[in-house]
C-alpha positions, 0 to 999 in steps of 0.5 A: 500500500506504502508503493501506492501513497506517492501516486496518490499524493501527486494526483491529490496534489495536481487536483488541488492545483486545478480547483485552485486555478479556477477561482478567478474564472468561478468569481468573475462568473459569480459576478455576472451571473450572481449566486446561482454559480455557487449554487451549482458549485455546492449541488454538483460537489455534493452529490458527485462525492455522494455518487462516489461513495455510492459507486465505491460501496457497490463495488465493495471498494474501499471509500479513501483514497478514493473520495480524497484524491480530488478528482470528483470534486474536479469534475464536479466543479468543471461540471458546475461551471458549465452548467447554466447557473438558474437550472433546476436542482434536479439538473445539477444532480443528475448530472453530476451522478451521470458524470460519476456513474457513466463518465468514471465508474462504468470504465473502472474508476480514475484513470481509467476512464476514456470520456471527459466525465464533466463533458459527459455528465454536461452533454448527456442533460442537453440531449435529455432536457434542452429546454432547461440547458439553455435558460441563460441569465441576463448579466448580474444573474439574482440575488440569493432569494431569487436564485434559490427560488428558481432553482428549488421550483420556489413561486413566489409573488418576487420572483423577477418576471424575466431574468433569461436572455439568449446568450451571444452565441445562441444569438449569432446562431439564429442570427438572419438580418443583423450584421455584427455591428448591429448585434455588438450595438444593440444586442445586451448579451454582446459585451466589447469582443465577446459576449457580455461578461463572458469575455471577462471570464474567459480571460480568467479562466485564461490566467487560471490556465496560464498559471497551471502550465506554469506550475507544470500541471500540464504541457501545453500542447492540448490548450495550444492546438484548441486554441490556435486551430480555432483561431485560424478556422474562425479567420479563415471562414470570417467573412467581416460584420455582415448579416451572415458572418459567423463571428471573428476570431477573438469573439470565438475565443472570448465567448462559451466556454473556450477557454474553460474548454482549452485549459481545464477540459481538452488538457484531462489526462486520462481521456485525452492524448498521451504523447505530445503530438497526439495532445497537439492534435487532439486540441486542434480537433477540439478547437475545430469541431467546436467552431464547426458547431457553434457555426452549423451544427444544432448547439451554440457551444460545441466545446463539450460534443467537441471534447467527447468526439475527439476522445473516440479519437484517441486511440486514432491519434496515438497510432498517427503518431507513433510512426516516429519516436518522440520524447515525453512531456510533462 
């Protein structure tokens, strides 16, 4: 068992790294969209640890270290993140459940798994319940009241008459007659290049992301190769601010959940590519189905179906790029 601590050790401590990194992304989305966020954050920790405990007492596993190595709690709050911040309780917790059983358990448990768990749990309840993944708020969410209200299905005579709006992505998609400058101008959910507010956390989750490269969490490879494809697809097909353009590059980098996607999302280092070439183009697959998505598929937001289809890749990946030895990457 001795043999086994340091292992465990590092991956606590990688863990820890990660939810540290997330703070500034998670309080500037606190700040646009108000408590929900911490609601979600408390709902999805929960009962990850609870379908944990479950799942382990099932199989007859012991319940540490398993619930102490910080790795439901990680995808419990990426999970979080992505989620609307207003949808129901019930969402919450069965995505979380979905992402432990489905996305962890059903494959063997940590380290084990070959689909994003967080990116599953998220894309199995926008197939089952559309509807209520896409109920936005509008910038500056609720007050706590409201927020709890909305959430638990609480109708009381307070409770704000409209607080959805489309976000700049759902807006562009259904986009027919309004060029870019119009929507950038008089548009409440286009902020100064991106959507309103979403920009802002963007840019937060980038420094979280730039701080966990520079602490060695992961290589850079996967962020880089999001990032980079989706910046040259989306200035390749950008066509100016006509009614059809599909958006510029900075907009699509500073708008979803791009960067939450680069540098928490595609760098999963179970799921995702093992050598650096293989990490290198598993994100640009990612950078590229996403932008495919957002602008012709049936989703504003690609980044989670772009993260699952590349992980059916993988395997793809590796053999490409195996013909030739390369060294290892942190």
């Amino acid at each position: 068992m001795s043999a086994l601590e340091p292992v465990d050790e590092r991956l606590q401590q990688a863990m820890q790294r990660v939810l540290l990194a997330t703070l500034p992304g998670m309080l500037v989305l606190f700040w646009v969209s108000g408590w929900g966020v911490l609601i979600n954050l408390l709902l999805a920790g929960s009962s990850a640890l609870a379908a944990e405990a479950l799942v382990l007492r099932l199989r007859k596993r012991a319940l540490m270290p398993s619930l102490s190595d910080g790795s439901a709690l990680v995808s419990a709050t990426l999970l979080a993140l992505a989620l609307p911040p207003y949808c129901p309780w019930w969402l919450t917790v069965s995505a979380a459940a979905s992402a432990m059983f489905f996305g962890k358990h059903l494959y063997g448990g940590v380290g084990k798994n070959p689909f994003n768990p967080a990116m599953l749990g998220f894309a199995l309840m926008l197939v089952c319940f559309p509807q209520q993944m896409t109920h936005w708020p509008a910038s500056h969410g609720m007050d706590l009241s409201g927020g709890l209200q909305q959430i638990f299905g609480i109708h009381l005579n307070d409770q704000p008459d409209a607080w959805v709006q489309a976000t700049a992505l759902d807006s562009l998609h259904i986009n027919k007659s309004l060029t870019m400058d119009e929507l950038f101008a008089g548009n409440p959910a286009f902020g100064h290049l991106g959507g309103k507010g979403i920009e802002w956390v963007n840019l937060a989750f980038l420094a979280g992301g730039l701080w966990l490269l520079q602490q060695r969490v992961f290589s850079w490879h996967a962020p880089v190769g999001m990032l980079g494809s989706l910046f040259i697809i989306s200035l390749v097909c950008w066509n100016g601010s006509g009614s059809d353009s599909h958006g510029s590059p900075l907009f699509h980098l500073l708008t979803g959940a791009t960067m939450l996607g680069a540098f928490f999302i595609a760098t999963e280092p179970v799921s995702g590519a093992k050598s650096p070439r293989a990490r290198l183009l598993f994100g640009a697959g990612v950078g590229l189905l996403t932008y495919l998505i957002r602008t012709w598929g049936g989703y504003p937001d690609g980044v989670a179906f772009a993260v699952l289809l590349m992980n059916l890749g993988v395997p793809a990946l590796e053999r490409l790029v195996a013909t030739r030895p390369e060294a290892s990457s942190p």
